[in-house]
N, C-alpha and C positions, 0 to 999 in steps of 0.2 A: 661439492654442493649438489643438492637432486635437483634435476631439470624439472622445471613446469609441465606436467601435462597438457597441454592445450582442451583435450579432448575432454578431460576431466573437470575443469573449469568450465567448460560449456553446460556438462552436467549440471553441474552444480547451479549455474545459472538456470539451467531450463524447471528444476527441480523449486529452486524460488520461485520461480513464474507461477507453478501449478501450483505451489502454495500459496502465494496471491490468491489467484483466479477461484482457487477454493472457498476462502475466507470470501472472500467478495459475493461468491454463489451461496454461500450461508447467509449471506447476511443480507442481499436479495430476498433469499427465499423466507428470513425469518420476520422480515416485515409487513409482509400481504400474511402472515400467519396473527401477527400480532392483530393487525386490522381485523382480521377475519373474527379472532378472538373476541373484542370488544364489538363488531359487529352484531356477534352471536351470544352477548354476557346480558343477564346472567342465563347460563343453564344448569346450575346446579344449587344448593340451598347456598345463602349468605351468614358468616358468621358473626352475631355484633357481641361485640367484646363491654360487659360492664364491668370497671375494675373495682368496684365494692359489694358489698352485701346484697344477696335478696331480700325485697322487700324494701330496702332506703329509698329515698325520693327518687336518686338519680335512677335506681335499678325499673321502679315504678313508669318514669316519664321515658326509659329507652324501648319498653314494652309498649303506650303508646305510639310510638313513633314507627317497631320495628312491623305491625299488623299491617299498616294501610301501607307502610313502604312494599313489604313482599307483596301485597293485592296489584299495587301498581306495576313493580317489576317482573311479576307473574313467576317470583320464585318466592318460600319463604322466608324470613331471618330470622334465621334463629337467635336468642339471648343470652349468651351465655356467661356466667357470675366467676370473673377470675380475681378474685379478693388476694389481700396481702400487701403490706407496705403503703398505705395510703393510697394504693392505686397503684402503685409504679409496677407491680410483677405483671398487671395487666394492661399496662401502657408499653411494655417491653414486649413482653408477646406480637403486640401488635406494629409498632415499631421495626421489627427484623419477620414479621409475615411477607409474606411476599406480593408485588404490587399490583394483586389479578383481580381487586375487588370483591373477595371473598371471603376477606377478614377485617372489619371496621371496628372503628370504639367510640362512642359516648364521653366525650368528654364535660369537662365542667373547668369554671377558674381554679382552682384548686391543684387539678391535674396539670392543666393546662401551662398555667401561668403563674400562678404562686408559686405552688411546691418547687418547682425548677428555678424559678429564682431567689429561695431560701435554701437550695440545692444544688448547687452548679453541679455536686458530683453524680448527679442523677445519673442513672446507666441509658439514658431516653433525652431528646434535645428536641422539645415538640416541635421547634420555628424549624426544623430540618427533618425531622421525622416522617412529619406527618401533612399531609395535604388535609386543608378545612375543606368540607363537603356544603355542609349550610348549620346555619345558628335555628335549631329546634325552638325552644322557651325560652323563656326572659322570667324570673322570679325576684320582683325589687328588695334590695336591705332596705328597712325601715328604722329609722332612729326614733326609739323609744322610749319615756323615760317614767320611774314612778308616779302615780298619779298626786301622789302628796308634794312633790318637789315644786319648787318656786317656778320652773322652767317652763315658761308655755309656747315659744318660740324659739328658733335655732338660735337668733341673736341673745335671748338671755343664757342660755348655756353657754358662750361664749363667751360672754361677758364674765359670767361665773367663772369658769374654769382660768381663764386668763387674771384674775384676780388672788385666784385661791389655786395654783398648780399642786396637781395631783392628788388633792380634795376629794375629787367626786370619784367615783367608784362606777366602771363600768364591766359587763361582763363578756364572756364567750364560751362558745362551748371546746375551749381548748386552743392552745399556744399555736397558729396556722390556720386555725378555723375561718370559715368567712368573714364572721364577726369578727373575728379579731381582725385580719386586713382590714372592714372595712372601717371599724373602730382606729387602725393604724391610719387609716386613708383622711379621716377627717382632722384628728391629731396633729397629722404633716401640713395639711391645708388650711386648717385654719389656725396653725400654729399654738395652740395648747397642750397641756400636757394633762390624761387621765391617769390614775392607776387602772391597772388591767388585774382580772380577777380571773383567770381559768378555771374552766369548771370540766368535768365529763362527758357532760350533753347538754342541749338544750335547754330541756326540760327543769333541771336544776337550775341552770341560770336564771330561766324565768319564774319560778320560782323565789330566788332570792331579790329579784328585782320586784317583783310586784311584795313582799315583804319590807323593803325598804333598805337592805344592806346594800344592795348595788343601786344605783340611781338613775345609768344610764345602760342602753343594749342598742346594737345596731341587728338587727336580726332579719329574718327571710321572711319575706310577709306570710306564708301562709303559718307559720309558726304563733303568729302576734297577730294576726285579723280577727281571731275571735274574740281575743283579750281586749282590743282594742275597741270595738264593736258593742264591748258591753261595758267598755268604761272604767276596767280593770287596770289599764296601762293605756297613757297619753302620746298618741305619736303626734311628733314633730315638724318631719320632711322622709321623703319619696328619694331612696338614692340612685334610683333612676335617671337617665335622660329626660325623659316627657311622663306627664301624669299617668296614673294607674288604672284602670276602668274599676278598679274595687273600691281603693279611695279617690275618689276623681278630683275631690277638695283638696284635697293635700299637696302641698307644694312639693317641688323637689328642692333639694340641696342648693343644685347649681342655681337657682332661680334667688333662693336665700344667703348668695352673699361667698359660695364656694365654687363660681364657674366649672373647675374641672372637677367635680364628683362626679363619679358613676361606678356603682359599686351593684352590680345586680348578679343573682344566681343563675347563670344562664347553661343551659346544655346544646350541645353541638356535636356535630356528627365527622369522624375523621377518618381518613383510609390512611395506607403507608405512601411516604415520599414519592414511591418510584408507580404508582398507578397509573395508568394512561390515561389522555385527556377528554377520550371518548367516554371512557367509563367515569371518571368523573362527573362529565357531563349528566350518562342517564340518573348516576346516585343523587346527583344534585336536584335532577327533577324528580324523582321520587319521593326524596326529602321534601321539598317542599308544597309537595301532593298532599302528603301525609300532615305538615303542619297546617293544611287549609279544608283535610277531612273534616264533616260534621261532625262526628261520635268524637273526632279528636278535640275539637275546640270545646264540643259540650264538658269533656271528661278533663280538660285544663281548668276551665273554670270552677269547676268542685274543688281542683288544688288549688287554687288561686296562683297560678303560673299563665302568661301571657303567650300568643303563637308569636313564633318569630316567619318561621321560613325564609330565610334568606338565602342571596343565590351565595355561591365558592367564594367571587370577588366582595361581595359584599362581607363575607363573615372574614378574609383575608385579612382586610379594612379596618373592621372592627378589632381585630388582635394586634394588629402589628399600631394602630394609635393608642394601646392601652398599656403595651410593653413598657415602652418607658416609664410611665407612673408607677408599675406596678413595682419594677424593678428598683428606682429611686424610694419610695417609701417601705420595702423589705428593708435596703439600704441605712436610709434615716432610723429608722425604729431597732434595727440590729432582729429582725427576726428570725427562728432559727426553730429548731424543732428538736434541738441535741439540749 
């Protein structure tokens, strides 16, 4: 057998020591760098990731947002249109960017929270991905219906459909769409049953609704405020929380007999998981700089989108109490996009 070196074993040992001592001096030094970092952020331009088209709503109200945010953080943000797959190529980009603040996204329910849970195999896990920043707008679904139909309250179309299942004909602008969730959302809670009419876009839908083939539509108000306005299509109830300053009359849902409704098109602003909480911080008060600008509140109201500005925790709040509903009526309805 070879004898132990003594001598050698000390090495060894002393050689772990400075290996320690190293790691622990990295890691000293890498913290007053991080600090230093978010001390001094931003100083370079910001990148906000919209993961649909130029020119859609969301693309529209992230441009809002991104002008008065750089004025306040005295760098600019830029907008950049990463389209593809419903959102997800550019919810993934932004997901695996890295946590320095300098690549954010726009999100919406759809990206958010729908698709992912008609999706588990999503390559993106928003509740772990992504840190909320603040909730930008609020855009209420409106439950709509022909203006020829018997229906002039939520309770008679209730009445109705629970009488006559799958009767009445409602529409959306496609299998995932908001309308549809939130057409699913009323379905689950107030336990009746529509047929569902998919359609392309919008535009067609309403279309066939104010024709008469569809009968009911839960849709984005600023879609249905002009129709509505001039008498063309009969709204219902506000799938809002609290009234709308466009229809101030208008009830909502939950007031009407459905407690847990709230189905609104709201945008929000998200960094990656691993962001530090400094920077969080300033993004979060820029955000909500930006939702309390004049030019911005004047330029929502032409959309008929509400300011939100809320802080991190508050929009935290709001996600994580609307998971479960969201999740259990994907669930009941069997919703799916295949």
């Amino acid at each position: 057998m070879t004898p132990v070196n003594p001598l050698s074993s000390h090495r060894r040992n002393k050689l772990a020591l400075a290996a320690c001592a190293a790691v622990a001096l990295y890691a000293s030094a890498a913290w007053p760098q991080a600090q230093n970092d978010a001390a001094h952020y931003p100083s370079r331009p910001i990148r906000l990731v919209v993961p649909f088209a130029a020119g859609g709503g969301t693309d529209v109200l992230a441009r809002l947002m991104a002008k008065p945010m750089g004025e306040k953080l005295g760098q600019p943000v830029v907008v950049e249109n990463v389209t593809g797959a419903g959102g997800t190529i550019g919810a993934v980009q932004v997901a695996r960017a890295a946590g320095d603040g300098y690549t954010l996204i726009i999100g919406t329910p759809g990206s958010i929270q729908v698709n992912p849970a008609m999706q588990p195999d999503l390559r993106y896990n928003p509740q772990k991905d992504f840190i909320p920043i603040s909730r930008f707008s609020d855009s209420p679904v409106v439950l709509v219906v022909n203006k020829d139909t018997p229906y002039h309250s939520v309770q008679d179309l209730i009445d109705d459909a629970r009488k006559r299942p799958g009767a009445i004909n409602v529409g959306s602008a496609g299998v995932g769409s908001m309308a549809h969730f939130s057409a699913e959302m009323f379905q689950y809670l107030a336990k009746v049953k529509f047929t569902h009419i998919p359609y392309r876009g919008t535009s067609q839908a309403l279309t066939d609704l104010r024709s008469g083939a569809l009968q009911v539509e839960f849709e984005n108000l600023p879609a249905v405020l002009g129709l509505v306005k001039e008498g063309q299509l009969r709204a219902l109830a506000m799938g809002s929380a609290s009234h709308s300053s466009f229809l101030p009359d208008l009830p909502t849902l939950a007031e009407k007999g459905l407690p847990e409704y709230e189905s609104t098109s709201w945008t929000g602003l998200f960094a990656p998981a691993s962001t530090p909480p400094a920077i969080v911080a300033r993004l979060e008060q820029a955000a909500i700089a930006a939702a309390r600008d004049p030019a911005t509140l004047a330029a929502l109201k032409e959309l008929g989108a509400e300011p939100v500005g809320s802080t991190s925790a508050e929009f935290r709040t709001f996600l994580e109490r609307r998971q479960p509903l969201v999740e259990a009526i994907v669930k009941a309805s069997n919703m799916t996009t295949k």
